[in-house]
C-alpha positions in Angstrom: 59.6 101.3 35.6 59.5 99.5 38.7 61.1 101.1 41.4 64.0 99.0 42.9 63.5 97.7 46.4 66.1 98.9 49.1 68.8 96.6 50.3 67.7 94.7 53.9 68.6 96.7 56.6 71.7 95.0 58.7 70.8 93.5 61.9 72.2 95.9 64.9 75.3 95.0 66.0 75.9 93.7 69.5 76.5 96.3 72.3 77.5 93.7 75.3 81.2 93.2 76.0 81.4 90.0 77.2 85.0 91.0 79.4 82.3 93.3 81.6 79.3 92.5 83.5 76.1 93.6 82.2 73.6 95.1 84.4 73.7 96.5 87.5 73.3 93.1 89.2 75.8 91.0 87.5 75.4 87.7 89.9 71.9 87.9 88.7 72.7 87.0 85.2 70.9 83.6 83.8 74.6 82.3 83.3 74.6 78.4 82.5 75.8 78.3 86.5 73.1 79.7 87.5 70.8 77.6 85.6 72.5 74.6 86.2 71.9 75.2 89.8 68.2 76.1 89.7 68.0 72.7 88.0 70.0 70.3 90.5 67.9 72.3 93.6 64.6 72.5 91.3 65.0 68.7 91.0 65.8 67.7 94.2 63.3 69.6 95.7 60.3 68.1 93.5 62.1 64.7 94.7 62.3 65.8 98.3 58.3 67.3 97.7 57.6 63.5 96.2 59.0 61.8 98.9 57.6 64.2 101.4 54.0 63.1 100.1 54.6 59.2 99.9 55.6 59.5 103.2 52.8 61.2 104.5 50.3 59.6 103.0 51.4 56.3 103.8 51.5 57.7 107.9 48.6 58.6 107.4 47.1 55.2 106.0 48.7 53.4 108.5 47.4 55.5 111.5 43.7 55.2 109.7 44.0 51.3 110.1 44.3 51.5 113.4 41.1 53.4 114.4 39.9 50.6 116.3 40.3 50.9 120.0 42.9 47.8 121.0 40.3 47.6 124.2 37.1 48.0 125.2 35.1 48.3 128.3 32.3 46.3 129.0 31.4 46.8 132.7 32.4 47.2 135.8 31.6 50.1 138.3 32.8 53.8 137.7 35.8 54.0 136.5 38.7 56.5 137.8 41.3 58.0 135.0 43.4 60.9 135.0 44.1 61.6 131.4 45.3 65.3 129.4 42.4 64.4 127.0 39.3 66.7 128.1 36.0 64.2 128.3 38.5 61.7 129.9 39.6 62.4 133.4 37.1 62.3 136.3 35.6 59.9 138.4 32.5 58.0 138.1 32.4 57.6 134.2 29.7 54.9 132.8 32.1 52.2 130.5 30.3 53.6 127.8 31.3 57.2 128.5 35.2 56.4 128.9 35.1 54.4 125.7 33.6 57.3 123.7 36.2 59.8 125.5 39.1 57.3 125.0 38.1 57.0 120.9 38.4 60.9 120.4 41.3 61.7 122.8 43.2 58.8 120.6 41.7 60.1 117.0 42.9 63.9 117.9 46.3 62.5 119.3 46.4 61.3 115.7 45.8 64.2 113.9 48.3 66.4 115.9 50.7 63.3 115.0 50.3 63.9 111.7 50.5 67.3 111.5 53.3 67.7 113.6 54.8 65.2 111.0 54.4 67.2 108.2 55.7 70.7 109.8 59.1 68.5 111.2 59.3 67.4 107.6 58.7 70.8 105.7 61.3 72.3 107.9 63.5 69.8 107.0 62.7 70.3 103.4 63.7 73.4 103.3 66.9 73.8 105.1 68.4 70.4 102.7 66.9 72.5 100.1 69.4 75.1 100.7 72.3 73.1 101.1 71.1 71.1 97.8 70.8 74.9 95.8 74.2 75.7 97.5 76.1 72.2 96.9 74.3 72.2 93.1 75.9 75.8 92.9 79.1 74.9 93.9 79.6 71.5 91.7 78.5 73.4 88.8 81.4 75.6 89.4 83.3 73.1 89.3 81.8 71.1 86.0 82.5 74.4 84.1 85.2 75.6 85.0 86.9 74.4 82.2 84.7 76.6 80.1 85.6 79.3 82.4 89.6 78.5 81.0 88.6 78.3 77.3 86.3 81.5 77.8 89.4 83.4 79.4 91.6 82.3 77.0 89.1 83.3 73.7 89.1 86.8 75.8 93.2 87.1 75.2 92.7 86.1 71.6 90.5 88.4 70.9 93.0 90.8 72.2 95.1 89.7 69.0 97.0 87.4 71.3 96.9 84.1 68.9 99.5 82.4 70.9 97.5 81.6 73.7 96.5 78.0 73.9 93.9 75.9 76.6 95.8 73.5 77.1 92.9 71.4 79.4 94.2 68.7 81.3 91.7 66.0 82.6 89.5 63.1 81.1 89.0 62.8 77.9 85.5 64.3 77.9 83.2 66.3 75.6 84.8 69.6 77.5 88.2 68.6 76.7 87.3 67.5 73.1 86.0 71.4 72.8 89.2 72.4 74.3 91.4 70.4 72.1 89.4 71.7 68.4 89.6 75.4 70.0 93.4 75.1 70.1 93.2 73.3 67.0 91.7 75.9 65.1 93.8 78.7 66.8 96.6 77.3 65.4 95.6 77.4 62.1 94.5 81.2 62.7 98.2 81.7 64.2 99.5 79.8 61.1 97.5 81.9 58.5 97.7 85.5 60.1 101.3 85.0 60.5 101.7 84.0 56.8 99.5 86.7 55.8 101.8 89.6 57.9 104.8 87.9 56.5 103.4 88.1 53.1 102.8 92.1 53.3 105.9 92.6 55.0 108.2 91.2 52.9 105.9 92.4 49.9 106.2 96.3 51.3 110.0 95.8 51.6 110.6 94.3 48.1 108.8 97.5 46.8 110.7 100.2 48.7 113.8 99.7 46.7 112.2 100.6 42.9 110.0 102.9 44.8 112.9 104.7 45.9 115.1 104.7 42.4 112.3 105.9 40.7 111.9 108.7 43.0 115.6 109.5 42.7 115.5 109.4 39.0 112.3 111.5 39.1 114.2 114.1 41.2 117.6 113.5 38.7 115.2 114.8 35.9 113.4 117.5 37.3 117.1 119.3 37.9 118.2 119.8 34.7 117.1 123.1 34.0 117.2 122.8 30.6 114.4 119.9 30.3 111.5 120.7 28.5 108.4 122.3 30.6 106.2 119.2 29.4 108.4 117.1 30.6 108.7 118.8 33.9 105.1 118.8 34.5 104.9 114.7 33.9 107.8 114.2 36.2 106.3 116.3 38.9 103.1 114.2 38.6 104.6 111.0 38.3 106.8 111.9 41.7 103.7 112.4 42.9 102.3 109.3 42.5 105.5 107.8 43.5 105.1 109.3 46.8 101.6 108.4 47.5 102.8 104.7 46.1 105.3 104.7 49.1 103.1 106.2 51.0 100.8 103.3 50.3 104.1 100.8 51.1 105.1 102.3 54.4 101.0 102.4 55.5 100.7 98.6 54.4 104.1 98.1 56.5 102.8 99.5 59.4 99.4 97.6 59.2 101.1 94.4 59.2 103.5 95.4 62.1 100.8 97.0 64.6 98.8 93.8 64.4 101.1 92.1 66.6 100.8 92.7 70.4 103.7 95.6 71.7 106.5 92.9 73.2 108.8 95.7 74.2 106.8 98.7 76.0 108.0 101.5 78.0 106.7 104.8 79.6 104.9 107.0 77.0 102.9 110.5 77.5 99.9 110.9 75.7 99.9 114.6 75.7 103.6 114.7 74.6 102.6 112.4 71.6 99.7 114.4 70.8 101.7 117.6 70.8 104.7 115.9 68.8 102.1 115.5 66.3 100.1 118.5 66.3 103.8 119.8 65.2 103.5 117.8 62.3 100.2 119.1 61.5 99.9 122.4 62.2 101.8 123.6 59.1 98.7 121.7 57.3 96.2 123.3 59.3 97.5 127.1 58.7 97.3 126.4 55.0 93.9 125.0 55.4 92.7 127.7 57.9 91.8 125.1 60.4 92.0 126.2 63.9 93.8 123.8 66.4 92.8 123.7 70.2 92.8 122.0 73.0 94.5 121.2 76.5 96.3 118.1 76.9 96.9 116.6 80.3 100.0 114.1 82.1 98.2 110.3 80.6 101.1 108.0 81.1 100.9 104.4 79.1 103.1 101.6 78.8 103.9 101.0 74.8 105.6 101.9 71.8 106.0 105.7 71.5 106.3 105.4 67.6 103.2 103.8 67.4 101.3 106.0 69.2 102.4 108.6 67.7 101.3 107.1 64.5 97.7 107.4 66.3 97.6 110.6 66.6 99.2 111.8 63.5 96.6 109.6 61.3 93.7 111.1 63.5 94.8 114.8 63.6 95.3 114.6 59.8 92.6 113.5 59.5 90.8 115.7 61.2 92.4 118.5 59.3 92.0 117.2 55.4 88.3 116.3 56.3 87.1 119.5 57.7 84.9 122.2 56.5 86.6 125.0 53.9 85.9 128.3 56.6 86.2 128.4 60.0 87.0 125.2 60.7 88.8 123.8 63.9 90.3 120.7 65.7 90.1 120.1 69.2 92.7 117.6 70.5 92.7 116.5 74.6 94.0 113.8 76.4 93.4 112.8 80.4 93.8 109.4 82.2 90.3 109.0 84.0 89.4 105.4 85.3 92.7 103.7 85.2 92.4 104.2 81.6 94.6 107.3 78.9 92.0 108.8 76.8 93.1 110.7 73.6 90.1 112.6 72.4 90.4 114.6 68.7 87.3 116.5 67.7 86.6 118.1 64.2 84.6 120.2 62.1 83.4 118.6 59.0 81.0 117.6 56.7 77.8 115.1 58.1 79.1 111.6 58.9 76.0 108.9 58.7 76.5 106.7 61.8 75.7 103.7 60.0 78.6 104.6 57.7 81.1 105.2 61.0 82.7 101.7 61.1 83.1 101.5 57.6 85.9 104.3 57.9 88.0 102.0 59.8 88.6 99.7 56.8 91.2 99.8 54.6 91.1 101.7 51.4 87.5 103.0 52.5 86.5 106.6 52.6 82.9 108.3 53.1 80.7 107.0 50.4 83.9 106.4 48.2 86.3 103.0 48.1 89.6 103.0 46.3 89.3 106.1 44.6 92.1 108.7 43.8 92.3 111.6 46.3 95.0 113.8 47.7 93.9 113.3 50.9 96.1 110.0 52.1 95.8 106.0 50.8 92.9 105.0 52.7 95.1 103.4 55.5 95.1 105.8 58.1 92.1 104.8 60.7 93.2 101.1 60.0 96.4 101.6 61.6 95.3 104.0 64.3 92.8 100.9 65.0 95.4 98.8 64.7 98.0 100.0 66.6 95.5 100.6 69.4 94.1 97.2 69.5 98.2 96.2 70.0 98.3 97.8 73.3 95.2 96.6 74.3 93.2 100.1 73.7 90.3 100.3 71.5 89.3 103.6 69.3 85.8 105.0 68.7 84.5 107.0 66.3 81.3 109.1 67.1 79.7 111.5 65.2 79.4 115.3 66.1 75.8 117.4 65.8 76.4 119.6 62.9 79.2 117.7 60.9 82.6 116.4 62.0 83.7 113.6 64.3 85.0 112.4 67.6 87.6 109.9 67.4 87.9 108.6 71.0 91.2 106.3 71.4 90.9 104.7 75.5 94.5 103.0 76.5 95.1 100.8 79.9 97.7 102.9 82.2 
């Protein structure tokens, strides 16, 4: 049997955030404006190199026609000149003499014409060159600019921030044409994520409400003490299911919400939040023998405190349910370094491939499992913890640890 050939490998992804400067010589960067200006200067200095030589060359042609003396001496008795030219001055010169001196002293007077010509004009080369390179530079600023708005604004949709529109005012040129289909097509993004939140919203509230009478008939059952033990059993397992269903309903809830931007935001803690749900947590851990550690330092952020909470909840859990059976722990920290709130939470746990890391950040996606039954949550947790971070204009990285386990590192603007 022929053995079957592995899949491609995926191409790396890309590591260069376009919001910071890469390198540490940023200016340096072969940006369009930089190329644009090597090309105006690079042009006008193979013009200016051009003209340069037609002018030169035709100097020089015109000085060559005129080799021949405009005057000659024929006779006559010594002849008295005071001249700079050596060979020239002196008395007593035959006619002869003088006209041979005057010939050379002219063709060197030529020659230093010339290249006295060519250095004035090199010089002057040069320094127009420079104000050519720093003219081009400036007008080519000013040409893109309107890419710099459209690039700005892409950088705040990106963010999650759909209603931002261009907007470009001036002629109706190819820039603005680009302008125009980019605001275009972000409103049909705004149109169809809106519809799409709306959809799971509404969807997630028109299921709480059976959700919530089957539970209570569930519990109804399960009190009467004189039901049957087989019965008993089913209606503990189908409450079970009917909490991880609404467990499901409030996660899908939450997804929708935390993909808006935080309108309202207000002075949060970290450290208070990570404590609030190591609370939560910690009754989990005990049970699972998991060791929790960790200091937390003051990391002050502007947002919604539910939210984050709901970070660091999803993450600690986490942490707990996916750790090893003995002598396990969970480290939790938070610090504000770099005008940014860093919530770090490190576990114990079984070997995470890196090329499998992102994957955990998708819905319904576990390691090397997709949609599959487990007690260990609906799948929704690191999507909403990505979410929700992405809404207050964080981001959150997974990393993992030598020896098994991960390091979720979640990086908020103070």
């Amino acid at each position: 049997m022929a053995a079957t050939p592995a899949p491609p490998a995926a191409p790396p992804k890309p590591t260069w955030d376009p919001g910071q400067p890469e390198g540490p010589f940023p200016w340096l960067r072969p940006t369009i404006r930089i190329r644009l200006t090597l090309l105006y200067g690079g042009m006008f200095l193979i013009a200016g190199i051009l003209l340069l030589s037609i002018i030169y060359l035709l100097a020089a042609q015109a000085l060559r026609q005129g080799n021949a003396l405009p005057f000659t001496i024929v006779g006559g008795g010594p002849i008295q000149v005071t001249s700079s030219c050596p060979g020239v001055s002196g008395t007593g010169q035959m006619p002869d003499q003088f006209n041979a001196a005057i010939n050379t002293c002219i063709l060197e007077q030529r020659r230093h014409a010339l290249d006295d010509l060519l250095s004035r004009s090199l010089m002057a080369l040069m320094g127009l060159s420079i104000i050519a390179f720093a003219f081009g530079y400036a007008m080519a600023g000013r040409v893109l600019s309107p890419l710099g708005k459209i690039t700005r604004t892409a950088r705040r949709v990106v963010g999650s921030d759909l209603t931002r529109r261009i907007e470009l005012d001036g002629p109706d040129d190819e820039l603005k044409e680009l302008a125009d289909t980019f605001d275009e097509m972000l409103d049909r993004l705004e149109r169809a994520f809106t519809a799409q939140q709306r959809f799971v919203a509404n969807a997630s509230h028109e299921l709480r409400t059976p959700l919530a009478i089957n539970r209570t008939l569930l519990e109804v059952h399960l009190s009467d003490p004189g039901a049957p033990v087989e019965l008993q059993q089913l209606g503990k397992t189908l409450l079970a299911t009917n909490e991880r269903s609404e467990q499901l309903v409030e996660g899908l809830l939450l997804l929708a919400r935390s993909d808006n931007q935080i309108i309202e935001r207000k002075p949060v803690d970290l450290a208070e939040v990570a404590s609030r749900a190591l609370d939560q947590a910690r009754g989990e851990a005990q049970a699972k023998g998991v060791e929790i550690r960790g200091e937390r330092a003051l990391a002050v952020v502007q947002g919604n405190g539910v939210l984050l909470e709901r970070i660091a909840l999803n993450l600690v859990q986490n942490a707990v349910r996916y750790n090893v059976p003995e002598g396990g722990w969970v480290e939790v920290t938070t610090e504000a370094v770099h005008g940014q709130a860093v919530l770090l939470v490190s576990n114990t746990g079984p070997v995470v491939p890196a090329y499998e890391v992102d994957n955990l950040f998708e819905p319904f996606r576990r390691l090397r499992t997709e949609r599959t039954g487990s007690d260990k949550g609906v799948g929704l947790g690191l999507s909403i913890a990505r979410s929700v971070a992405r809404a207050h204009g964080g981001r959150i990285q997974a990393v993992p640890r030598e020896g098994g386990g991960l390091v979720m590192r979640v990086t908020l603007p103070l």
